[in-house]
C-alpha positions in Angstrom: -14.7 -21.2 -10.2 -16.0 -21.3 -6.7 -15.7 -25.3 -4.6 -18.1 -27.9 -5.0 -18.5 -30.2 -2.8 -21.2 -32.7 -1.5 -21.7 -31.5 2.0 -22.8 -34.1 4.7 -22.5 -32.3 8.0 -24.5 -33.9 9.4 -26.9 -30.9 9.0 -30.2 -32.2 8.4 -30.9 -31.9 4.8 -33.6 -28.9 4.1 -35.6 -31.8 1.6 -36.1 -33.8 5.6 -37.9 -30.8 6.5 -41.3 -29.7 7.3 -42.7 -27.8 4.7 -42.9 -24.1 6.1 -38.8 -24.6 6.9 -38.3 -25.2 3.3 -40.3 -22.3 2.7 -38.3 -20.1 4.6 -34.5 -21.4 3.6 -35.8 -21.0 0.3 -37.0 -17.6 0.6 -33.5 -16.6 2.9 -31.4 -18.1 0.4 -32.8 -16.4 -2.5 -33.3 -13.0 -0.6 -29.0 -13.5 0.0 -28.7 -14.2 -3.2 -30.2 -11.1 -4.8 -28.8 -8.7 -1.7 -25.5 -10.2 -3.1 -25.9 -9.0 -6.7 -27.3 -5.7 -5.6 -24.0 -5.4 -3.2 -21.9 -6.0 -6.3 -23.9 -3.9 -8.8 -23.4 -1.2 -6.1 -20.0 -1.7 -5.5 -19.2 -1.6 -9.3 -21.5 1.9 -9.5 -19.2 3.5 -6.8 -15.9 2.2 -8.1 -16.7 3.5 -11.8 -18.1 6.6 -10.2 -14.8 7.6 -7.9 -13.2 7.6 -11.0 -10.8 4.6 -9.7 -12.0 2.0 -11.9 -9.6 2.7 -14.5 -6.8 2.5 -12.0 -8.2 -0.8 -10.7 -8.2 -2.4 -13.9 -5.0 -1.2 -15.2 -3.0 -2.6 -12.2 -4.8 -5.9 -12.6 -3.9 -6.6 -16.4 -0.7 -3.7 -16.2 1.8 -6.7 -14.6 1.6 -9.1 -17.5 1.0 -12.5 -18.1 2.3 -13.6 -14.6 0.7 -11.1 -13.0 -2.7 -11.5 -14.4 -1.6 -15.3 -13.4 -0.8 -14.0 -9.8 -4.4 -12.4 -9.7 -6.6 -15.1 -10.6 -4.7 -17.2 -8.0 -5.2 -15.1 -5.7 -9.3 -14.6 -6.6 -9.5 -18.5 -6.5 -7.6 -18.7 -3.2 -10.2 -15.9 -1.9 -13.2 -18.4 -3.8 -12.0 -21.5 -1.7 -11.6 -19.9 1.7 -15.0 -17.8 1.7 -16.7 -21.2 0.0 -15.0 -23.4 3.0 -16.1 -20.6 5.8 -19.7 -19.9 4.6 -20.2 -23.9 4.7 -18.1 -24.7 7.6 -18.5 -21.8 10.3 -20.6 -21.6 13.1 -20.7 -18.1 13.4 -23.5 -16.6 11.1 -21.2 -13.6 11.4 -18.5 -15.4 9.8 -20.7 -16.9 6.9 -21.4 -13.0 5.9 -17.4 -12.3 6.4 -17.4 -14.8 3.8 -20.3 -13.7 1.3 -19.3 -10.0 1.7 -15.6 -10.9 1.1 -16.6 -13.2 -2.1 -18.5 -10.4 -3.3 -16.0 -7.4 -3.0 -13.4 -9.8 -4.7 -15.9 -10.5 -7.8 -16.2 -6.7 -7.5 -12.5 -6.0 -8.3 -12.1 -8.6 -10.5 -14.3 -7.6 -12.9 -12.8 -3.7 -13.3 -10.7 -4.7 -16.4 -14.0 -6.5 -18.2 -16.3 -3.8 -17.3 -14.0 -0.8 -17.4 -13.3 -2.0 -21.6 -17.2 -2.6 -21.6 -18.4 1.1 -20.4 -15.7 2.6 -22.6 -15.9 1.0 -25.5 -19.6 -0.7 -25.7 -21.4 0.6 -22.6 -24.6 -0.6 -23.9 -23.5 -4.5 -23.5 -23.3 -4.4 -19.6 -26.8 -3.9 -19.6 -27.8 -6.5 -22.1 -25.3 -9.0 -20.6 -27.5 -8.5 -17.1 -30.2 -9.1 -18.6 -29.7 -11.9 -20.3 -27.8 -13.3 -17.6 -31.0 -12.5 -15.0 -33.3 -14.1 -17.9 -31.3 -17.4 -18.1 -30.9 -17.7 -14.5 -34.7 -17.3 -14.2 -35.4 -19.7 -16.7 -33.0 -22.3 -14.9 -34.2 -21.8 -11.4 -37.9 -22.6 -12.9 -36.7 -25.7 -14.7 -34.8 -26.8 -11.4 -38.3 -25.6 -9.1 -40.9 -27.0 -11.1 -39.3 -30.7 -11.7 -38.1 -31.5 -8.9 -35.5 -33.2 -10.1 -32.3 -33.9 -8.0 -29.5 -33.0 -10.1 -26.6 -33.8 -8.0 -25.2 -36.1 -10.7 -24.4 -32.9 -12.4 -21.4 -32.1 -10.0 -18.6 -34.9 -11.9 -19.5 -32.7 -15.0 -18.5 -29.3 -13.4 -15.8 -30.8 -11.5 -14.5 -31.8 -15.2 -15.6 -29.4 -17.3 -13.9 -26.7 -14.2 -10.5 -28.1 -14.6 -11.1 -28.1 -18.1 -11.6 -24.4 -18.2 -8.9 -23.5 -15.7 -6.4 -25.4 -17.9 -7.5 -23.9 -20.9 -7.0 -20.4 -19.4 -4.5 -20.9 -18.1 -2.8 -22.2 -21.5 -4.0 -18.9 -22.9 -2.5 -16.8 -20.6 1.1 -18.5 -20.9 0.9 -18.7 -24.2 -0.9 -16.0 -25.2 -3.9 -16.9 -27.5 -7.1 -15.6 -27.3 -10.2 -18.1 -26.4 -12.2 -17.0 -28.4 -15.7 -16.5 -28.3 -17.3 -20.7 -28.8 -14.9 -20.9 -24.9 -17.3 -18.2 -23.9 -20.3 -20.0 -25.2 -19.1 -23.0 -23.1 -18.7 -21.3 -19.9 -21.9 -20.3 -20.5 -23.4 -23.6 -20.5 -21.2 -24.2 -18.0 -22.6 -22.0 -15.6 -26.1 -22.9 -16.2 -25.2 -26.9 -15.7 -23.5 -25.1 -12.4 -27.3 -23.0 -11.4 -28.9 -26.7 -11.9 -26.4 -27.8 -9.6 -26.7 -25.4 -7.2 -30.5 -24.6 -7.2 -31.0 -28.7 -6.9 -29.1 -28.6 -3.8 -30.7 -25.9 -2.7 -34.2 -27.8 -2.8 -32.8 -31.3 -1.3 -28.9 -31.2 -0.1 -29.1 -28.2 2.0 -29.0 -28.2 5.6 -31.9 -25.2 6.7 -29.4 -23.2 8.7 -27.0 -22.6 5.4 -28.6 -20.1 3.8 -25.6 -18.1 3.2 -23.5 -20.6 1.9 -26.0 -21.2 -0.4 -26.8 -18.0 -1.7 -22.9 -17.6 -2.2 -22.7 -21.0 -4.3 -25.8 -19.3 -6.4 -23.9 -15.8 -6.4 -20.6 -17.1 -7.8 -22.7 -19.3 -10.8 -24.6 -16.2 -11.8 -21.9 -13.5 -11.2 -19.4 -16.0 -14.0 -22.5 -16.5 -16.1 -22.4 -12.7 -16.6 -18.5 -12.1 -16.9 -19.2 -14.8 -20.2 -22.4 -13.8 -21.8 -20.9 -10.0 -21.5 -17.7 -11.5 -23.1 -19.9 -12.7 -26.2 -22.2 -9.5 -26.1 -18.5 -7.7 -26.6 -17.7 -9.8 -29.4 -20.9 -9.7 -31.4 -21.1 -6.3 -31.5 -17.6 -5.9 -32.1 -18.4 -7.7 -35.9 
């Protein structure tokens, strides 16, 4: 789960614009947004394609319970510092650092998940995108064509986040599975999480963070996936 946070700059807010700068943070943040997802569909290609994907994914879940612990600590830690630096830096070159270095760390990360799902059901990746795209679409036109500013939405994720992180957690220590209905509800999750983002996007965004938007947008869609492939898995595995 990437950080939330209301951000008040003191950026002027993209909403206080004039309507052709809108136009263009808009278009820049989604253009990011989709380089993003074609930077990781690429880098999963060429890491299943060097043959090193299975190598990848059995030194990730290969050092047991407190290493997988270990891992996702470290994914989170790399979540809040590229978060922090897209929002925070001056340097455009340092909000890319921070998109690029999100995006090869959601790259690695998800070796184990896809390496099980190419081997084992290779046609779910697919289907898991495109539901994934589908639902993202279909969010990103509620959020566009109301209006509506859904920043209230951000106590929910903040909640339901812990909630989730707690729950894994207590799964890995413990060892139980989550089953699939915990997948449904990260699912749901991330698409409260799209509203989120796609509102500030249209309103809470200052015009010149672009990138930190797109990466906000990236991480939603990019966990969306991970859990709609997870229930793909399991309904064809009955």
């Amino acid at each position: 789960m990437s950080d939330r946070m209301a951000w008040h700059d003191g950026g002027i807010a993209v909403a206080n614009t004039d309507v052709n700068t809108r136009a263009a943070f808009i278009t820049r943040t989604y253009l990011h947004v989709f380089g993003a997802i074609a930077a990781f569909t690429m880098l999963e290609v060429a890491i299943f394609n060097s043959g090193i994907m299975e190598s990848i994914a059995m030194k990730l879940v290969g050092g047991g319970t407190m290493g997988w612990v270990l891992v996702l600590a470290a994914f989170m830690g790399i979540g809040w510092f590229a978060t922090r630096t897209a929002h925070s830096a001056k340097s455009v070159g340092m909000q890319y650092f921070a998109l690029s270095l999100y995006v090869v760390a959601h790259a690695i990360i998800f070796c184990p998940m896809l390496y099980f799902a190419a081997s084992f059901y290779p046609d779910a990746i697919a289907l898991a995108a495109v539901i994934t795209l589908v639902g993202f679409a279909a969010l990103t036109g509620i959020a566009f064509y109301t209006r509506k500013d859904f920043s209230f939405l951000r106590g929910a994720l903040m909640w339901g986040g812990v909630g989730a992180m707690i729950m894994i957690g207590a799964g890995l220590l413990m060892g139980f599975n989550l089953g699939v209905w915990f997948s449904v509800g990260m699912v749901v999750l991330m698409g409260i999480a799209i509203l989120y983002d796609t509102s500030n996007v249209l309103h809470h965004y200052p015009s010149d963070k672009h990138v930190a938007a797109s990466l906000q947008l990236f991480a939603s869609i990019a966990m969306m996936f991970f859990y709609v492939l997870r229930i793909v898995i399991a309904l064809q595995n009955d």
